[in-house]
C-alpha positions in Angstrom: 212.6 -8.4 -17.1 213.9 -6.2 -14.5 217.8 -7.3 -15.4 216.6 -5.7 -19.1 215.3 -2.3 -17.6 218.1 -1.8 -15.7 220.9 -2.1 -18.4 218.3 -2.3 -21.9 220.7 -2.3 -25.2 219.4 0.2 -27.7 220.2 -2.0 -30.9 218.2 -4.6 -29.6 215.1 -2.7 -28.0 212.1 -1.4 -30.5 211.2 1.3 -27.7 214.4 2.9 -27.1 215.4 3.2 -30.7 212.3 4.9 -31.7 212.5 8.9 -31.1 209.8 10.0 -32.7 207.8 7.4 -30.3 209.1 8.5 -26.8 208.7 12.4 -28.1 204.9 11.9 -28.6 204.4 10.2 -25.1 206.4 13.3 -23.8 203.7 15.4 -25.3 200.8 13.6 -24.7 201.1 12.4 -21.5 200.7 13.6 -18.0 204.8 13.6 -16.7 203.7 10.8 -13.5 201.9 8.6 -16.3 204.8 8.9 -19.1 207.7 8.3 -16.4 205.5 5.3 -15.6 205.2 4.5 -19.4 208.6 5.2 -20.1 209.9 2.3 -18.2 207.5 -0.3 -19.0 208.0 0.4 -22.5 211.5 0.1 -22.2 211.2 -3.5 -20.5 208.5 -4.3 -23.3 210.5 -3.0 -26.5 213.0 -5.6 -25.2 211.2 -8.1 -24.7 209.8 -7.7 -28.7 213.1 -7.2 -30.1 213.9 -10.4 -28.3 211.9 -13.3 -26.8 208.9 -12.9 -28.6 210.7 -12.1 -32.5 212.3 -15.2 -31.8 208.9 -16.6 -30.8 207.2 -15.4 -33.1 209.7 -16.7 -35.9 209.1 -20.6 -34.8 205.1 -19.9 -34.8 205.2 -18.6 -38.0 207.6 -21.4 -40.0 207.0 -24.3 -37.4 205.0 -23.7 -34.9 201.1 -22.2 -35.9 198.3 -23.0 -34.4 196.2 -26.8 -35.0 193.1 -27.8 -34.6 192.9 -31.0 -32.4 188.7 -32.2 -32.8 188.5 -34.5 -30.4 189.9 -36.0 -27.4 191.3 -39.9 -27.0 187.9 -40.7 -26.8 186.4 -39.5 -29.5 184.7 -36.6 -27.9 184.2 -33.3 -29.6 187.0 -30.7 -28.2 187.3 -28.4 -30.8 190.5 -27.3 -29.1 193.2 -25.1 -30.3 196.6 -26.4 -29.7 199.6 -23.3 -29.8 202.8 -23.9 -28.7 204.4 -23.0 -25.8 206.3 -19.3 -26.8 203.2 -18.6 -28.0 201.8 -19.2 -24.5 204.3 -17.2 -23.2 204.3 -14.0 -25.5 200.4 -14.0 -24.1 201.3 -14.0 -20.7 203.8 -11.6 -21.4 201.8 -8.8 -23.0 198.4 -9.3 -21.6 200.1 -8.7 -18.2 201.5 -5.4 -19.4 197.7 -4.4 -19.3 197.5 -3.3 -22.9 194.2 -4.1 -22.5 193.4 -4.8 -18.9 194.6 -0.9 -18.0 192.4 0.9 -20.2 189.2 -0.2 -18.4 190.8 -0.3 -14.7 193.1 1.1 -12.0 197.2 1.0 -13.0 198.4 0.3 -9.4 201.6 2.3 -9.1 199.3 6.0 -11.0 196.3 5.3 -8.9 194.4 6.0 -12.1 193.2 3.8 -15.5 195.7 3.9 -18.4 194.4 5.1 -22.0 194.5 4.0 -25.7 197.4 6.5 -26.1 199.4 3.8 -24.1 198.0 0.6 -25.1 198.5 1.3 -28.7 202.2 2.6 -27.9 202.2 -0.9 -26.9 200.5 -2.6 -29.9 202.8 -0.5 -32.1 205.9 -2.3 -30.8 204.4 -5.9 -30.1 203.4 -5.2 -33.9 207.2 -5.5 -34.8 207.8 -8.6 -34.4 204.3 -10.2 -33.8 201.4 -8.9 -35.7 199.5 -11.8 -35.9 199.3 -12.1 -32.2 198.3 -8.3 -32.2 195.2 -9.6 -33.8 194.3 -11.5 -30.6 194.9 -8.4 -28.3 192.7 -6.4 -31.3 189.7 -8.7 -30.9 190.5 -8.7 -26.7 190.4 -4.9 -26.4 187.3 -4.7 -29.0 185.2 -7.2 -26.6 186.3 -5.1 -23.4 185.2 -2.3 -25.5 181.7 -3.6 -25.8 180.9 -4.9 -22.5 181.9 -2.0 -20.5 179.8 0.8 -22.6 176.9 -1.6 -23.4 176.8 -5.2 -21.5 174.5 -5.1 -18.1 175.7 -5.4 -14.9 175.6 -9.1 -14.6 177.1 -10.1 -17.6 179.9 -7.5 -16.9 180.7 -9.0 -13.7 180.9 -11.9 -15.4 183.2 -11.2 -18.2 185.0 -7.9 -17.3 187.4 -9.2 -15.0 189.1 -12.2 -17.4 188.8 -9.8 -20.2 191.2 -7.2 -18.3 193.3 -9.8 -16.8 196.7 -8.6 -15.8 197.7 -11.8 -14.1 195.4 -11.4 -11.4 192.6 -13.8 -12.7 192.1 -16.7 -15.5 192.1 -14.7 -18.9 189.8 -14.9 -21.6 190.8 -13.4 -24.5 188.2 -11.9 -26.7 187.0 -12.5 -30.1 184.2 -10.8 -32.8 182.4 -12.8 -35.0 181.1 -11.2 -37.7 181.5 -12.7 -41.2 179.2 -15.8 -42.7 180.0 -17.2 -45.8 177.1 -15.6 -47.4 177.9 -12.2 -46.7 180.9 -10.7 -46.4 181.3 -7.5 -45.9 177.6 -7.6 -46.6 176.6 -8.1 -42.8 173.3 -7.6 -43.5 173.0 -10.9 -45.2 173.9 -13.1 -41.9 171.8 -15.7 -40.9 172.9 -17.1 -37.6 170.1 -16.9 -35.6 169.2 -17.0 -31.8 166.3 -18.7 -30.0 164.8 -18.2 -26.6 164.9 -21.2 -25.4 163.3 -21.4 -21.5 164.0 -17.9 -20.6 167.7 -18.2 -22.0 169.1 -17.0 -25.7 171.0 -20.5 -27.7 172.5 -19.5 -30.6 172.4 -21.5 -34.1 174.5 -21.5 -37.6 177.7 -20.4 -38.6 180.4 -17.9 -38.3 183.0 -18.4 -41.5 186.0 -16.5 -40.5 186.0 -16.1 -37.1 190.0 -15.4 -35.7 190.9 -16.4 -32.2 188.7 -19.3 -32.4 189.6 -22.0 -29.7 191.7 -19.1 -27.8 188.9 -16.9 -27.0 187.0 -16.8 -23.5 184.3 -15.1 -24.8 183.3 -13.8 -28.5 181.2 -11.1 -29.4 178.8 -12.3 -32.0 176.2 -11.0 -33.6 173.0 -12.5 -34.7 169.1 -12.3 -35.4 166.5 -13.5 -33.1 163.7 -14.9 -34.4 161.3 -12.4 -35.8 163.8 -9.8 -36.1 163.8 -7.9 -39.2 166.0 -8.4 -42.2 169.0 -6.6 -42.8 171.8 -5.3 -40.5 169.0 -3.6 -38.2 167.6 -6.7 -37.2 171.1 -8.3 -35.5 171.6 -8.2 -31.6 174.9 -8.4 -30.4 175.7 -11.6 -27.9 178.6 -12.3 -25.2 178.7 -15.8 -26.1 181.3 -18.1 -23.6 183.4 -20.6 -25.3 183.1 -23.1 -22.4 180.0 -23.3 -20.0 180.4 -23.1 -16.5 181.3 -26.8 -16.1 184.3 -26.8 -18.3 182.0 -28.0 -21.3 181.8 -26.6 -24.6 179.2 -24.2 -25.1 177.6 -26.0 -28.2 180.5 -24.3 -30.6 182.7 -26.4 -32.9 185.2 -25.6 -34.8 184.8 -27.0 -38.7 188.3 -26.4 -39.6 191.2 -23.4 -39.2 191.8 -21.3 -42.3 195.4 -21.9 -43.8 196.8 -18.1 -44.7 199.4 -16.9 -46.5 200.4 -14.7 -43.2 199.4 -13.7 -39.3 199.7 -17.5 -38.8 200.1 -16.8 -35.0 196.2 -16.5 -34.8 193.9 -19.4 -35.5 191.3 -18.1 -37.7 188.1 -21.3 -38.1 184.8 -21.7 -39.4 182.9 -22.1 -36.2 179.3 -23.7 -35.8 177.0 -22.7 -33.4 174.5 -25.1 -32.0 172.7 -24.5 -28.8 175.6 -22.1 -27.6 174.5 -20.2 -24.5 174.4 -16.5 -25.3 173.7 -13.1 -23.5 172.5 -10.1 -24.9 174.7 -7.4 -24.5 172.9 -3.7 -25.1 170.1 -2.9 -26.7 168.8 -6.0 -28.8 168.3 -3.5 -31.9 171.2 -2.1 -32.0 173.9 -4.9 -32.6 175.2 -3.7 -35.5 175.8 -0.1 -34.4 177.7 -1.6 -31.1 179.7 -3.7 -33.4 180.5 -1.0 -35.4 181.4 0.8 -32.9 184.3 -1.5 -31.8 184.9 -1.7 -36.0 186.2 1.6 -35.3 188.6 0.5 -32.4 189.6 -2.4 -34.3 190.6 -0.3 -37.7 193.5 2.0 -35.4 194.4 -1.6 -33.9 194.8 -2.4 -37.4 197.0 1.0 -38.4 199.2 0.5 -35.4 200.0 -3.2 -36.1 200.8 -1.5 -39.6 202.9 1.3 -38.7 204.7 -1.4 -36.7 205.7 -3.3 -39.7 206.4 -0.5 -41.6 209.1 0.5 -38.5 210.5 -3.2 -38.7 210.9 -2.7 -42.1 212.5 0.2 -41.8 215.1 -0.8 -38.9 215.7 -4.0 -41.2 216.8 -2.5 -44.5 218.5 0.1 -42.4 220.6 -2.6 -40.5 221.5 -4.5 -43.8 222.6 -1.9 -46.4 224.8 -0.4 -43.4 226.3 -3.4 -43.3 226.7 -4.8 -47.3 229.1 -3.7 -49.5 228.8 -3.7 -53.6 231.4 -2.4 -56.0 233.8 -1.5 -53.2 231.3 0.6 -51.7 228.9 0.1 -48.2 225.2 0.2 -49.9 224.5 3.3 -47.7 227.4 5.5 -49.4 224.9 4.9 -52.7 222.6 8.1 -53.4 219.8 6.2 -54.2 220.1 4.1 -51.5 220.1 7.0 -48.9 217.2 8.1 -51.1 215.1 5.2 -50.6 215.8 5.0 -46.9 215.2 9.1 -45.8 211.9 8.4 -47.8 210.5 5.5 -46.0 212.2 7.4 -42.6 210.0 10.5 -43.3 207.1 8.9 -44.3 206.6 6.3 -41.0 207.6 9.3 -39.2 204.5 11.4 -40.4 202.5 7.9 -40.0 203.4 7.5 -36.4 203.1 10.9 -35.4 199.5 10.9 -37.2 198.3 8.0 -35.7 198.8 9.2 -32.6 196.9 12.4 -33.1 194.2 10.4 -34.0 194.6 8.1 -30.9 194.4 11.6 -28.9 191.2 12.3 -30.2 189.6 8.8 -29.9 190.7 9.1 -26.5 188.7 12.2 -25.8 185.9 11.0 -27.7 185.6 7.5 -26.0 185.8 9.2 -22.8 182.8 11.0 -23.5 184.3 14.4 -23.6 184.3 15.0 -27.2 181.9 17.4 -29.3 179.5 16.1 -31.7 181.6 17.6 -34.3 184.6 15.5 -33.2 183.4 12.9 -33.1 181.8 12.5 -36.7 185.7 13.9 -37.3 187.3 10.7 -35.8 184.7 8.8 -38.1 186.9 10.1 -41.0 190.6 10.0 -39.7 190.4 6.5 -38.7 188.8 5.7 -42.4 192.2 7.8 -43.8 194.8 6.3 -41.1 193.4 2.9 -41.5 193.8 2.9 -45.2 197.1 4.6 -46.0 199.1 2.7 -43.1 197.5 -0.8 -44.6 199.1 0.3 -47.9 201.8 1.8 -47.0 203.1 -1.5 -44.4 203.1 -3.7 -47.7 204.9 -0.8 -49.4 207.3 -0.5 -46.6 208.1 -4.5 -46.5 208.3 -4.9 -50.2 211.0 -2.3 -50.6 212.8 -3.8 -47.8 212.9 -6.9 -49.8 214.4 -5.3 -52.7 217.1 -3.2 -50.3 217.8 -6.8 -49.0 218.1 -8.1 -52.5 218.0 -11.8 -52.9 218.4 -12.3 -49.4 215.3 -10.5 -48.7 213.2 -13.3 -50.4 214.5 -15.6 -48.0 212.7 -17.1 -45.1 215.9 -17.0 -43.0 215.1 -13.2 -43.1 212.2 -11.4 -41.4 211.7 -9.8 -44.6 208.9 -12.3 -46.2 207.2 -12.1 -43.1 206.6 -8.8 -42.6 205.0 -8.8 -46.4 202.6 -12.0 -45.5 201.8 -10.8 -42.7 201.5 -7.1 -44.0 199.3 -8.2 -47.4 196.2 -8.9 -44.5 196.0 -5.2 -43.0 194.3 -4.1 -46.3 191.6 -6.4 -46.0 191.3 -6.9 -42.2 188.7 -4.4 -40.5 187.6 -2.8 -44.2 188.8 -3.0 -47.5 190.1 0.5 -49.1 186.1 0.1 -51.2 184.4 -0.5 -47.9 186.5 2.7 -46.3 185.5 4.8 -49.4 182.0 4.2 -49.0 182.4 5.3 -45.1 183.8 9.0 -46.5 181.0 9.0 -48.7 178.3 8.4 -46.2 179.8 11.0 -44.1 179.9 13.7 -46.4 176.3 12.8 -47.7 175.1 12.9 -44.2 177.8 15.1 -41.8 179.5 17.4 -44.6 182.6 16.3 -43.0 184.7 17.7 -45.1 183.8 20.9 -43.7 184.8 19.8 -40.5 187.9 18.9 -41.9 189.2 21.4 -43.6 187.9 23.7 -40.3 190.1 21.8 -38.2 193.4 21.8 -40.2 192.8 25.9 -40.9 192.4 26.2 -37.1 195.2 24.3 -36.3 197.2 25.7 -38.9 196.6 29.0 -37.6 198.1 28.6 -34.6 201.6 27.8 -35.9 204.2 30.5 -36.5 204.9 31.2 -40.5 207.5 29.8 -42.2 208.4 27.8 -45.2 206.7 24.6 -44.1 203.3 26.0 -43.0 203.1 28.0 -46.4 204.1 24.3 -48.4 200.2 22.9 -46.0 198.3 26.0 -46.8 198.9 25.7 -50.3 197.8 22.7 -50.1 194.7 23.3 -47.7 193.7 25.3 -50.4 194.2 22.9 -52.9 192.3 20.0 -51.6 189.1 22.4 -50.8 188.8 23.2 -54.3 188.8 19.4 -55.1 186.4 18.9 -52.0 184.0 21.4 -53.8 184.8 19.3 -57.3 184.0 16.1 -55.5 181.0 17.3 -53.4 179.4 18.1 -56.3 179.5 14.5 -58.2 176.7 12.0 -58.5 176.7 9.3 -56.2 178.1 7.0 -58.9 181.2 9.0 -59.9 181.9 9.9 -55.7 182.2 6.2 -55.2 184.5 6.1 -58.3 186.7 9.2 -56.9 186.3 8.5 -53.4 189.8 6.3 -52.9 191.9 9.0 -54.7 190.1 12.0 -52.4 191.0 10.1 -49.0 195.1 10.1 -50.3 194.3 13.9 -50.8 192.6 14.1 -47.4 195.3 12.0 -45.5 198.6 13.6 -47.3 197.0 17.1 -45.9 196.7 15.9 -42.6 199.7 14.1 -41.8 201.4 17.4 -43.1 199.8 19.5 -40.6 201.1 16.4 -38.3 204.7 16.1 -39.4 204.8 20.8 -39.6 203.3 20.5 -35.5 205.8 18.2 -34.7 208.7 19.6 -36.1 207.5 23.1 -34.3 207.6 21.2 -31.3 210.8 19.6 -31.8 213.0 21.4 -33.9 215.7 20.0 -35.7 215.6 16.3 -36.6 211.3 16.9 -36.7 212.0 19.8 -39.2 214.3 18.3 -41.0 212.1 15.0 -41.1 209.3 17.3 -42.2 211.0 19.0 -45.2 211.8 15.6 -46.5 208.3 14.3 -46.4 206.3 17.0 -47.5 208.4 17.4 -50.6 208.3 13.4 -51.3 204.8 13.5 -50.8 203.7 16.4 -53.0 206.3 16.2 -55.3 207.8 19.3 -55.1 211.9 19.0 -56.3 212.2 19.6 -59.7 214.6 17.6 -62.0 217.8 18.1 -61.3 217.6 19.7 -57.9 219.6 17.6 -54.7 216.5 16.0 -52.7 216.0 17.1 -49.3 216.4 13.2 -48.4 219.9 13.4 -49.4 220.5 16.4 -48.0 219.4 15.4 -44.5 220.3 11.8 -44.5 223.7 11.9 -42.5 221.7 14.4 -39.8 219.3 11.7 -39.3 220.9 8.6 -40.0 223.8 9.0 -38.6 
């Protein structure tokens, strides 16, 4: 690792060929921490663009996860076999502290890390490995709920392994929410606990439960007996996978789930009987905790997807540079410069979005943030998480068709990134269940209002010029369709509610891409001509298109 930070190739490292990356750290972080970030990122995006693609390509075709049931005597393991790159690319990124240095001390600062960097770091492990990302998701979602709500003692149990960086044994982490009776409908679970001589066992069964076998601990949730119906009646548990003996906690595994993509995580139907469970919080308020870590896990989810989209990206970049058709390299084409400053401009706004959003999480997670921003996070992590989703299967499907033929072949990373893309709009929230969370904050927050407030006041404190006058046009625009919308009945907002966030979330990574580019002039101005006039539609027939214009600038 150290050979690769001292002489790191730019064509073969995800960190170093990514500008618009680096420029946000710049920003956003203090100059000791980003120095510090700088370099590990470095040694990281090599690692990604190398060991752990390759990795990651034999777990996918060859390699995936199996269930081995029971040992050679016919004892109940329930043990997840992985193979041995897979092993490695854990050890590998969990001891970068992507999730350990959120919750404690980076030796070298003196001071804890923040989501600003481990997400920097989920972005590019999502490049070549976002089925392992999901892992690391349910890891950093379980450290999430034991330091703001688990008590002392079951902290000092956990904590530690959860925020390994080498130090200690890890446990990775894992949520179990969905039965097969429910769904998205938590409310309908039935796994229930008992108190059992002063100690909680929990019975039933979790139906798609990912990370089963790998996991240390999961955070499950589940109703004690007497608890009321519904999703106000679950308490949230810490449940071990082993007991302290090296036993299994009274969890099997019924059998793993065979999906179309993310094959690097073993997602099972696990049963529950007699598992030793702690209660973690406040036993009524399981489902708000668990929600809570939702939240976490749905900007997990958009920065595994802006990750594909980048791979995407780099990998239709790299081959039309390099094909030639009709005596002519693909990238000479109009239409193929076309198709590639679009997807450029549009992960560029993404990224640089995401990020803002990650800046505010921060803030809010940290306990610093105002009531009002932190209803407003509510709402850009609905939008973020719901546009990236769509817009990584966009991303790898017209990579595919840059690749031609050879982009439908497995020998290519190309039907990878759309298997493993097609999961992101289902994983953490379906674009339904994300509508209904815009509705229930306007209903109850009028969130829009904070909204709009927040892009006027940001908006105001950029100088004119041609770009600010393209976002308040439309600022204005989407608060008359915010009045329109507002005043629906419930029936018809549901209805609406998908086509208002794509309002909502063009708006705001316009005010994204404008800050940007007044921050860094040139290649970000030029990037955000190109995508606000993509994404409103603004060249008329005829007219050269900015992404042709621009193309050799950025390109090139």
């Amino acid at each position: 690792m150290k050979v690769l930070a001292k002489q790191p190739n730019v064509t073969e490292n995800f960190y170093l060929q990514d500008d618009t990356l680096q420029n946000i750290l710049k920003d956003k972080l203090p100059l000791p921490f980003f120095n510090y970030a700088d370099r590990e990122l470095a040694i990281f995006g090599a690692l990604c663009a190398g060991p752990i693609d390759e990795r990651a390509k034999h777990t996918d075709r060859e390699g995936e996860p199996r269930l081995v049931r029971y040992n050679k005597f016919g004892e109940e393991t329930s043990r997840v076999w992985v193979n041995e790159g897979y092993k490695q690319t854990v050890k590998d990124t969990y001891n970068t502290g992507i999730v350990g240095y959120v919750h404690k001390e980076i030796p070298e600062l003196g001071h804890h890390g923040n989501y600003i960097y481990s997400f920097a770091q989920g972005y590019l492990l999502s490049q070549s490995e976002p089925g392992f990302y999901c892992p690391v998701t349910l890891t950093m979602a379980t450290a999430y709920l034991l330091e703001h709500y688990a008590d002392d003692a079951v902290k000092k149990r956990f904590m530690p392994h959860v925020c390994s960086t080498g130090d200690v044994e890890l446990y990775e982490g894992a949520t179990f929410l969905t039965e097969r009776q429910g769904g998205s409908d938590v409310g309908a679970n039935t796994v229930s606990a008992k108190l059992i001589d002063g100690t909680y066992h929990l019975y039933g069964e979790k139906y798609f439960a990912s990370n089963a076998g790998q996991c240390g601990v999961a955070m499950v949730l589940a109703r004690i007996e007497g608890a009321a119906a519904g999703s106000k009646g679950l308490t949230l548990f810490a449940v071990p996978w082993h007991l302290e003996d090296g036993s299994l906690n009274g969890i099997t595994i019924r059998r793993l789930k065979d999906k179309l993509g993310v094959r690097a995580v073993p997602s099972g139907e696990v049963v529950f009987d007699h598992a030793k469970a702690y209660i973690v919080g406040d036993p009524s308020k399981g489902i708000y905790y668990m929600l809570e870590a939702l939240n976490l896990s749905r900007i997990c989810n958009a920065a595994a997807s802006v990750g594909i989209m980048q791979r995407a990206l780099q990998e239709a970049y790299t081959y039309t540079s390099a094909r030639s058709a009709f005596s002519s390299q693909l990238t000479h084409y109009p239409v193929i410069r076309h198709s590639l400053m679009k997807l450029k401009a549009k992960h560029h706004a993404e990224l640089v979005s995401l990020f803002d959003l990650i800046g505010l999480y921060d803030k809010v997670t940290a306990g610093n943030g105002t009531q009002e921003e932190q209803i407003l996070v509510r709402l850009l992590i609905a939008l973020t998480k719901k546009e990236t989703a769509e817009q990584a299967i966009h991303f790898s499907h017209e990579a595919i068709e840059l690749h031609g033929g050879n982009g439908y072949i497995e020998d290519f990373v190309t039907p990878r990134l759309l298997r493993d893309a097609q999961v992101l709009t289902v994983w953490e929230g379906t674009a339904n269940i994300l509508a209904l969370e815009l509705i229930r904050l306007v209903q109850k927050y009028n969130v829009q209002e904070l909204f709009l407030q927040a892009i006027e006041q940001r908006l105001s404190l950029l100088s004119p010029c041609y770009l600010t006058e393209i976002v308040e046009r439309k600022l204005e625009e989407t608060r008359e369709l915010l009045v329109q919308f507002t005043a629906l009945d419930e029936a018809m907002q549901i209805f609406e509610a998908k086509a208002v966030m794509k309002q909502l979330v063009s708006l705001y990574e316009s005010l994204n891409v404008v800050e940007y580019a007044k921050k860094h002039r040139g290649q970000g101005e030029q990037l955000a001509a190109v995508f606000l006039e993509e994404e409103w539609n603004l060249r008329s027939l005829g007219e050269q298109a900015k992404a042709i214009r621009y193309y050799e600038d950025i390109f090139i």
